[in-house]
FISE-206588 format. One record per residue: residue number from 0; x, y, z of N, C-alpha, C, CB in turn. Coordinates in steps of 0.1 Angstrom, whole numbers. Glycine has a CB too. Layout:
# residues N
NUM_X_Y_Z_X_Y_Z_X_Y_Z_X_Y_Z
...
# end
This chain:
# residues 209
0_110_9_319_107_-4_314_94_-5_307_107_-14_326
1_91_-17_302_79_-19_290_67_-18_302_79_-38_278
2_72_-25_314_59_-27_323_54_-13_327_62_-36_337
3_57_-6_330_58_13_336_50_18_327_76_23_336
4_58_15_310_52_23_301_35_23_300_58_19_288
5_34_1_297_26_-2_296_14_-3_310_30_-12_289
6_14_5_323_8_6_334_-5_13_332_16_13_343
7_-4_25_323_-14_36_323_-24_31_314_-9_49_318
8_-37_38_318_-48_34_308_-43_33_297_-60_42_306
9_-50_30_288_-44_26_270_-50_40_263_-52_8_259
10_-40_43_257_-42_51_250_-42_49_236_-36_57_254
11_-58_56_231_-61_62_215_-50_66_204_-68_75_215
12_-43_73_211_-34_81_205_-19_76_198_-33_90_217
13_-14_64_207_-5_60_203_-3_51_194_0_57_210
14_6_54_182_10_46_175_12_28_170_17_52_175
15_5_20_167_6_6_171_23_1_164_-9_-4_165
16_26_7_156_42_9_150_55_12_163_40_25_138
17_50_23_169_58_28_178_60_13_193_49_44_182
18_47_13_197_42_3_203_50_-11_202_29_3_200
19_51_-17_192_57_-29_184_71_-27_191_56_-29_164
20_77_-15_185_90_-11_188_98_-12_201_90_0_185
21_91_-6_211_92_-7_223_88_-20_225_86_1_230
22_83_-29_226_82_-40_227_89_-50_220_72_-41_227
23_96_-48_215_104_-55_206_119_-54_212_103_-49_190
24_122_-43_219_137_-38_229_128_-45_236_144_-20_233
25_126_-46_243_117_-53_256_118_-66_257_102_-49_257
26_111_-75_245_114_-87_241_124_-88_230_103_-94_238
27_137_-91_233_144_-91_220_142_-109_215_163_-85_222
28_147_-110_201_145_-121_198_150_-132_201_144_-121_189
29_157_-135_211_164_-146_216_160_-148_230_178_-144_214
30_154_-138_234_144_-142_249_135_-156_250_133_-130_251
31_135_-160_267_122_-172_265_110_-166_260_115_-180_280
32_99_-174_257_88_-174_258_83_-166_267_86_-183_259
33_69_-158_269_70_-151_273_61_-157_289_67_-141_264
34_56_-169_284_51_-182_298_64_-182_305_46_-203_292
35_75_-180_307_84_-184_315_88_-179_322_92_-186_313
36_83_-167_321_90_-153_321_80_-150_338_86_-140_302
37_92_-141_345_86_-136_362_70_-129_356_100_-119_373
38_63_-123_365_56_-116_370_50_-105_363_61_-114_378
39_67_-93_366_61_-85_352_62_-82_344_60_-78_350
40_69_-94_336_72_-97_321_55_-99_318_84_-113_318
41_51_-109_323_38_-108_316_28_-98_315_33_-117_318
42_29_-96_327_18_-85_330_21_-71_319_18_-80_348
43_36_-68_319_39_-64_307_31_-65_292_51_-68_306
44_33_-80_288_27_-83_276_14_-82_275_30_-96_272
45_3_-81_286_-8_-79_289_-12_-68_285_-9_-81_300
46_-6_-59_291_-9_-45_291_-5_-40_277_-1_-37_303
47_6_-45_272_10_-41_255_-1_-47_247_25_-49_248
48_-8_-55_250_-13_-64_239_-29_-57_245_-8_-85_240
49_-34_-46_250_-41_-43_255_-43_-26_249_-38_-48_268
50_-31_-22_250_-29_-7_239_-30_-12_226_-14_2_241
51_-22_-22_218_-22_-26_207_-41_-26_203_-12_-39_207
52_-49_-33_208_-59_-36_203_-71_-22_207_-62_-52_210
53_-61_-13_215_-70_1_220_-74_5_205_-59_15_229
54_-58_4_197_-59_18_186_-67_10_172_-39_28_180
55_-76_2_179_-84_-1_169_-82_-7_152_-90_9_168
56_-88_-3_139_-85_-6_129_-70_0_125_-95_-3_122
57_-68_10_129_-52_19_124_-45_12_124_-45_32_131
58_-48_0_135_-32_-10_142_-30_-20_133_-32_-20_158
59_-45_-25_126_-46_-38_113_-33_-35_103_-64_-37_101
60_-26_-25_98_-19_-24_85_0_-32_92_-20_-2_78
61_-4_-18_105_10_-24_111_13_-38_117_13_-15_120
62_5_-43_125_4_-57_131_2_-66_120_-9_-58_142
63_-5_-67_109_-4_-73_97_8_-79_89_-9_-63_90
64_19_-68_92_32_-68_84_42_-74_95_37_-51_78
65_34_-68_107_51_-74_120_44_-85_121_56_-65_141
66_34_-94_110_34_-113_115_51_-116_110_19_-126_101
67_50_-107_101_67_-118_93_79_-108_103_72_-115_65
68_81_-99_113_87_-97_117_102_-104_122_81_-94_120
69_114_-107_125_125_-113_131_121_-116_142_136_-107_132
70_112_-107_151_115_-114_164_104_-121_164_118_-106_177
71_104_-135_172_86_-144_174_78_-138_176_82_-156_185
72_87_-135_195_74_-123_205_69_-113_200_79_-114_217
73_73_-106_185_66_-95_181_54_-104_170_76_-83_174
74_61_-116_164_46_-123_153_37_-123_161_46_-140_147
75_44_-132_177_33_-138_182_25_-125_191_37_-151_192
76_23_-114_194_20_-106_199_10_-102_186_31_-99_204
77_14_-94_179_9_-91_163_-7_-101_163_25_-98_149
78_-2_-110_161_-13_-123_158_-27_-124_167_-6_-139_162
79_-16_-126_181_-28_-121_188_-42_-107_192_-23_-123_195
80_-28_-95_188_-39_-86_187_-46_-84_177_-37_-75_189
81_-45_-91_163_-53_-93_153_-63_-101_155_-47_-97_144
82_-67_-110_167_-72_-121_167_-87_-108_176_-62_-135_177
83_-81_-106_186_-91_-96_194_-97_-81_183_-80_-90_208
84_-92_-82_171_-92_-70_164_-104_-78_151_-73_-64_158
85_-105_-89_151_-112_-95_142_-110_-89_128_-126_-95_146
86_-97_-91_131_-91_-85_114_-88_-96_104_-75_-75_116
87_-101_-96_99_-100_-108_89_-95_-108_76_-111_-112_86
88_-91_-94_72_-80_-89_63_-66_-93_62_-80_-75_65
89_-63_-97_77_-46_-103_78_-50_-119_78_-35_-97_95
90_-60_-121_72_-60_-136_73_-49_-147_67_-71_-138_67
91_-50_-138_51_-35_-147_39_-24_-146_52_-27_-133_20
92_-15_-137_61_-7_-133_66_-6_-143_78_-8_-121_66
93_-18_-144_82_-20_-150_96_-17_-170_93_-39_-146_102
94_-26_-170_80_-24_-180_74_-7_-190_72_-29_-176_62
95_1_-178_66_16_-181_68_20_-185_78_23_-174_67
96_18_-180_91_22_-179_102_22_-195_113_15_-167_107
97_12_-202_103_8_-220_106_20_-223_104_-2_-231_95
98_28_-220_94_40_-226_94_55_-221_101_41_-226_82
99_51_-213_113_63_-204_118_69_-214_117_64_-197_131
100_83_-213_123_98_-227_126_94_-230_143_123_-217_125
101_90_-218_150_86_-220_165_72_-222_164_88_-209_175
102_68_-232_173_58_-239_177_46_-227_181_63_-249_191
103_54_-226_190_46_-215_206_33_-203_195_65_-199_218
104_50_-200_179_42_-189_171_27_-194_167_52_-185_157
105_33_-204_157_24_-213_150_7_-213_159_32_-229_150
106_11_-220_168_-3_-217_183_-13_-204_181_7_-213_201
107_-3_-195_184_-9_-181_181_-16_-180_170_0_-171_181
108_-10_-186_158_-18_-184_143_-31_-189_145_-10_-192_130
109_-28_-202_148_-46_-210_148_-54_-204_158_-47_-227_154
110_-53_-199_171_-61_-195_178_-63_-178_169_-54_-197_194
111_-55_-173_162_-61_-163_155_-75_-164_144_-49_-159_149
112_-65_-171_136_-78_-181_128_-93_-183_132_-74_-197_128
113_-89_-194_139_-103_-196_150_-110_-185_154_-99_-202_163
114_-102_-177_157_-114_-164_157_-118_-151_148_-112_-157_168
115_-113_-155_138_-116_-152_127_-129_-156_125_-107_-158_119
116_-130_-169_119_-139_-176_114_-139_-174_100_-151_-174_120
117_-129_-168_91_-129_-172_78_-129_-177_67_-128_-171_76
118_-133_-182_61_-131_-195_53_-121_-196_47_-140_-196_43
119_-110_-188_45_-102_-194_37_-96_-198_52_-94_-185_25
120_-97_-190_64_-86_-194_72_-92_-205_78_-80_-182_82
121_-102_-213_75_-109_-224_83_-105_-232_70_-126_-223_88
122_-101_-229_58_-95_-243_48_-81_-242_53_-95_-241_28
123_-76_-235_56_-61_-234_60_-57_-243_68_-56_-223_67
124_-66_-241_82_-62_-246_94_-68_-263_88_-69_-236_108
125_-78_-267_83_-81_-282_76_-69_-288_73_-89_-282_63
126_-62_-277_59_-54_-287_60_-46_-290_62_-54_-292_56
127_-42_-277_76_-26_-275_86_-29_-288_98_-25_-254_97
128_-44_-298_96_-46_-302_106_-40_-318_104_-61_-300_110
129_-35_-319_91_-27_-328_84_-15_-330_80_-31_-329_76
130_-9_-316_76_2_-316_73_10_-312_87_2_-308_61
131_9_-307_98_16_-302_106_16_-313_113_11_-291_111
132_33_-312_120_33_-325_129_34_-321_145_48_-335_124
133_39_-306_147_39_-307_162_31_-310_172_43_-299_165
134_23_-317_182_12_-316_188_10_-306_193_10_-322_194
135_15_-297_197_4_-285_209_-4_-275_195_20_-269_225
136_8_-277_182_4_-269_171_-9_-272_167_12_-270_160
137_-11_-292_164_-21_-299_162_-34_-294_170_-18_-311_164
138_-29_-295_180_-40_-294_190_-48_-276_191_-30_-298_206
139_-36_-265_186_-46_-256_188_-52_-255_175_-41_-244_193
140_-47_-264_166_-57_-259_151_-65_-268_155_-52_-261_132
141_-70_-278_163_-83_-288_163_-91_-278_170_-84_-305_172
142_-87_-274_181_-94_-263_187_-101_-248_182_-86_-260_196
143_-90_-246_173_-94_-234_165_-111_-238_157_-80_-232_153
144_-106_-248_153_-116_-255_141_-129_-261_150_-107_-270_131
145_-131_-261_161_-137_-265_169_-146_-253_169_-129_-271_179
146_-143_-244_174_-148_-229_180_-162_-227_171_-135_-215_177
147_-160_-232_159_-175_-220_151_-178_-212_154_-188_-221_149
148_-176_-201_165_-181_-190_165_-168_-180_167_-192_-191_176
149_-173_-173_160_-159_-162_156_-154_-153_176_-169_-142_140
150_-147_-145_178_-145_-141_190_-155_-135_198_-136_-134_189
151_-154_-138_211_-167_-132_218_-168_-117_215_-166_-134_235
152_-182_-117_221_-190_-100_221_-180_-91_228_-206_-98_231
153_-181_-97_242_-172_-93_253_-152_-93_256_-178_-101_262
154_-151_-99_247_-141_-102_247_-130_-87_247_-141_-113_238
155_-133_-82_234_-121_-70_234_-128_-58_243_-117_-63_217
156_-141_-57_252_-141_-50_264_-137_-51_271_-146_-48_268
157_-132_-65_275_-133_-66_292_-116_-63_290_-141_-85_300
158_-108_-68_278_-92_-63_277_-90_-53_275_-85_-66_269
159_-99_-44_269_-96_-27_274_-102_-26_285_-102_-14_265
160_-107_-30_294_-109_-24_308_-97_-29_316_-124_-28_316
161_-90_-39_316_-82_-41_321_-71_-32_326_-79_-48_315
162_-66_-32_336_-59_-23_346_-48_-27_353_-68_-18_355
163_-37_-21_352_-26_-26_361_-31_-30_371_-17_-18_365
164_-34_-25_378_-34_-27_394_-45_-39_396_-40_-12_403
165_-52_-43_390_-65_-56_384_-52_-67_381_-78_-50_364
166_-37_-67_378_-32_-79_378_-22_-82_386_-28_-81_368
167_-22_-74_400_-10_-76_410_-19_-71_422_5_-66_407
168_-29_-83_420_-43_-81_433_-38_-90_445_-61_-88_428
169_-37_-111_434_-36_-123_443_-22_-121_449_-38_-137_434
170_-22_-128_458_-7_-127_465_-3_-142_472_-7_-114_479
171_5_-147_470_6_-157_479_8_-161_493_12_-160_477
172_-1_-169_497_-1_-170_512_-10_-157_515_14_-170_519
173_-16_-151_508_-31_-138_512_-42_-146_510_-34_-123_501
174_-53_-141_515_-63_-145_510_-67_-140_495_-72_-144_518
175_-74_-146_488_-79_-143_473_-85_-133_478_-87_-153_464
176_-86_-120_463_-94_-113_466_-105_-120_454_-89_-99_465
177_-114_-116_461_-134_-117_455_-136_-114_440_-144_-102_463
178_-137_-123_429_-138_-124_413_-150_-131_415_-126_-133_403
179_-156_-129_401_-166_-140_395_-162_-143_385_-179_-138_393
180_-163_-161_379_-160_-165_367_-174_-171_363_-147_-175_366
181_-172_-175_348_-183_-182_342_-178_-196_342_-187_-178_329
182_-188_-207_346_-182_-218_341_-187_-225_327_-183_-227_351
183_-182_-240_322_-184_-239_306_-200_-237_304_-178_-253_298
184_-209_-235_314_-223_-241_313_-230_-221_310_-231_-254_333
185_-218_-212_314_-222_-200_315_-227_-195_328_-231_-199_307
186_-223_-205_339_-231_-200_357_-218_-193_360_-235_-217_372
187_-225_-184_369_-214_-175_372_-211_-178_390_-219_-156_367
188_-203_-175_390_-195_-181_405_-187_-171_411_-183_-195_403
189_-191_-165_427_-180_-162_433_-167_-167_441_-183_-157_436
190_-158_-160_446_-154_-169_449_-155_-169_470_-140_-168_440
191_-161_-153_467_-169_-146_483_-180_-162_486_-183_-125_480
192_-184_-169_477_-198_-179_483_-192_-188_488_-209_-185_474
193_-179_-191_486_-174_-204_490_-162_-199_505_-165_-214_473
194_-166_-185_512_-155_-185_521_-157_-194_531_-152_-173_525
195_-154_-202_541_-150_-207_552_-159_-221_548_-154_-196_567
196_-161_-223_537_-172_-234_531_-160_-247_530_-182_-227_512
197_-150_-243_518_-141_-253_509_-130_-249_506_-146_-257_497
198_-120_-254_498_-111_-249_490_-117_-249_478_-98_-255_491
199_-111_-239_469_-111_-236_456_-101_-235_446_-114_-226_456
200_-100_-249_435_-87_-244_426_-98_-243_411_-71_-259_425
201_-87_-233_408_-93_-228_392_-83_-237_383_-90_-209_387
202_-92_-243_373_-87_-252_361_-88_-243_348_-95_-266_360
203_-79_-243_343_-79_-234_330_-74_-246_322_-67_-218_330
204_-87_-253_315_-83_-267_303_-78_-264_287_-99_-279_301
205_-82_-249_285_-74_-249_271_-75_-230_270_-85_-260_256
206_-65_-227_267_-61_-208_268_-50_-203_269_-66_-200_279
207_-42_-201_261_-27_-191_264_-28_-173_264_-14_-195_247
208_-40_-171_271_-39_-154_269_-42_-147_257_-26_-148_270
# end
């Protein structure tokens, strides 16, 4: 399975073409979304979208071309690792992609954009912020356009450190295991300070992965 394949550290070596492929038998194009999907479907798409952005610039030519691919899950996959790849070269490409026929794709485009930060793809998304009617679409190009600052420092590290076993930690009805997050102010929080203190729920107000 894609999840087995995609378990092992990420590897340099592999092809982001090959990669696509397997993940494309994996998600064929008539599948849900990949939000709907059990456990280790995603954690699957995690871990793919985590080798994809390993093999660095080599993956920009191929991920570039699978935006216009048949299946979504491979645009929207594509898009995203372009987004973490700050490959502002697939911008024209990424640009198209405002107009997928699926919503969910479209989403992916603007949040690519957005971290971009390039001007043509910040006139794009202007005036996708007018012509487009679906809301969640609306909503991620306001957001996109919102961002001014191109993708974090940290961002495509902390997704290559990412590890199987780092996403089948929480369990239900276990206790949490011990993270720290930032909140929007930048304070960092465990979740060890609050034991026998309170409950704790995490709000995630805007982020699809």
């Amino acid at each position: 399975s894609l999840w087995a394949a995609a378990a092992g550290r990420p590897s340099f070596g592999q092809d982001a073409g090959v990669l696509l492929a397997e993940f494309s038998k994996e998600w064929p194009e008539k599948r849900t979304p990949y939000r709907t999907e059990g456990d280790q479907t995603w954690k699957a798409y995690a871990l793919s979208l985590r080798n994809l952005v390993a093999q660095g610039a080599k993956a920009v030519p191929h991920l570039t071309e699978a935006l216009s691919d048949k299946n979504p899950q491979v645009r929207a996959l594509s898009a995203r690792a372009l987004g973490f790849l700050a490959a502002k070269e697939s911008a024209p490409s990424a640009i198209k992609l405002l107009d997928d026929p699926l919503p969910w794709v479209a989403c992916v485009a603007a949040d690519t954009l957005g971290q971009f930060q390039d001007a043509a793809g910040l006139q794009a998304l202007e005036q996708a912020k007018t012509r487009l009617q679906h809301p969640d679409v609306v909503l991620h190009v306001n957001k996109a356009l919102e961002r001014k600052v191109p993708l974090e420092e940290d961002a495509r590290e902390l997704l290559l450190k990412m590890e199987a076993k780092s996403l089948d930690v929480a369990k239900i009805g276990q206790p949490a295991p011990d993270f720290a997050l930032k909140d929007s102010d930048g304070k960092e929080w465990t979740v060890s300070q609050f034991k026998g203190r309170k409950l704790v729920a995490l709000v995630f107000i805007y982020g699809d992965g």
